[in-house]
FILOVEX-442154 format. One record per residue (C-alpha): chain; x, y, z. Coordinates in steps of 0.5 Angstrom, whole numbers. Layout:
N
+-------+-------+-------+-------+
: kette :     u :     v :     w :
+-------+-------+-------+-------+
:     A :     X :     Y :     Z :
...
+-------+-------+-------+-------+
END
This chain:
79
+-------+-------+-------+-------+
: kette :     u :     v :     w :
+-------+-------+-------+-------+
:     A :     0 :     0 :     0 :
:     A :     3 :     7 :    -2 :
:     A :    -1 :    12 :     3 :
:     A :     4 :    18 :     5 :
:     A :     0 :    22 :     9 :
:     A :    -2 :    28 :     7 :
:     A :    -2 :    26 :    -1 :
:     A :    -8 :    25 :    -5 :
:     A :    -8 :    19 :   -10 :
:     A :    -7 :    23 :   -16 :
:     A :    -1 :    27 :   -12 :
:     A :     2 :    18 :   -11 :
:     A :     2 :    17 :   -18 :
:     A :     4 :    23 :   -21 :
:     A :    10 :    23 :   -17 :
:     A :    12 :    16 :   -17 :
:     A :    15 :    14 :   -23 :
:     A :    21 :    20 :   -20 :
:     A :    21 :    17 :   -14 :
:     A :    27 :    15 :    -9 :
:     A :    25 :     8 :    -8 :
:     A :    29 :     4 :    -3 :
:     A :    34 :    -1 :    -7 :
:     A :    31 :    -9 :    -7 :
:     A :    24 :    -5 :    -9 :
:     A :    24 :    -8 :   -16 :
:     A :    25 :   -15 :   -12 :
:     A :    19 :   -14 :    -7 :
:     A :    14 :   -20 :    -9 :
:     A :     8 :   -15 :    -8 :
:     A :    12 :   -12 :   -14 :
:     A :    13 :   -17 :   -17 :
:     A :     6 :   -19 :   -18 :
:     A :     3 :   -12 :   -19 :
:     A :     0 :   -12 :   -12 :
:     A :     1 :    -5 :   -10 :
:     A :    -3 :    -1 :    -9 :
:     A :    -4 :     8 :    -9 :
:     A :   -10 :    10 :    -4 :
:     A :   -12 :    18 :    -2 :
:     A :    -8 :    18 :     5 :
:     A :   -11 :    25 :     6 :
:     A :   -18 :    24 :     5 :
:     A :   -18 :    16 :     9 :
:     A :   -12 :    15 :    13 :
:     A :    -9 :    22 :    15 :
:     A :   -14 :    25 :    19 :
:     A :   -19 :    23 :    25 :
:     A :   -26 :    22 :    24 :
:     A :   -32 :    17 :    21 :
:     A :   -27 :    18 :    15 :
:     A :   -22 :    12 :    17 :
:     A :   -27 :     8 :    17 :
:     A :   -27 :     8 :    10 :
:     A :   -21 :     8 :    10 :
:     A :   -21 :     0 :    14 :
:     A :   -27 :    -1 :     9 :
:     A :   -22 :     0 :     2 :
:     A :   -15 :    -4 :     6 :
:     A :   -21 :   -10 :     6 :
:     A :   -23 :    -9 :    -1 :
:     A :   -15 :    -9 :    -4 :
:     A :   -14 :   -16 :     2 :
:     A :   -18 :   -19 :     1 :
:     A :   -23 :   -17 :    -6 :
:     A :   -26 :   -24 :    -7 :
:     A :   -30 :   -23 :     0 :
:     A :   -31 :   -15 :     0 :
:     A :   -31 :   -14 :    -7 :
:     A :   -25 :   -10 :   -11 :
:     A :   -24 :    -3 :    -9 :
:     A :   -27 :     3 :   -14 :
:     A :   -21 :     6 :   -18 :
:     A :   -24 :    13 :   -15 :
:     A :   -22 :     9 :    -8 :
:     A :   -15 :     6 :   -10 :
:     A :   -11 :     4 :   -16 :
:     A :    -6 :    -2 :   -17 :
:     A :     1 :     2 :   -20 :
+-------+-------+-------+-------+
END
């Protein structure tokens, strides 16, 4: 999951392809399987309220799709 906090999904993917990522990323298994996912920090994770139980509900759309169901693209995107 990339959730930084403070940045939006769209503020992840833009600014991902120049990013600094730590050595040994490309051999991370997640990576490997196109298991990553980009999620709106600022709206669902970054700030106290009923929000972060949206937040709760999207990780349980990304873990486990086949019991919740895959999250919408306006929620998260795999990268």
């Amino acid at each position: 999951m990339l959730i930084p906090c403070g940045y939006y999904k769209e503020d992840i993917l833009r600014q991902l392809p120049s990013a600094n990522l730590p050595a040994g990323w490309e051999d991370l298994p997640a990576v490997r399987s196109g298991e990553v996912w980009a999620t709106d920090a600022t709206s669902y994770f970054s700030r106290p309220g009923p929000r972060v139980v949206d937040g709760v509900e999207i990780l349980a759309r990304i873990l486990h799709p086949e019991i919740f169901g895959a999250p919408d693209d306006e929620q998260a995107v795999r990268v």
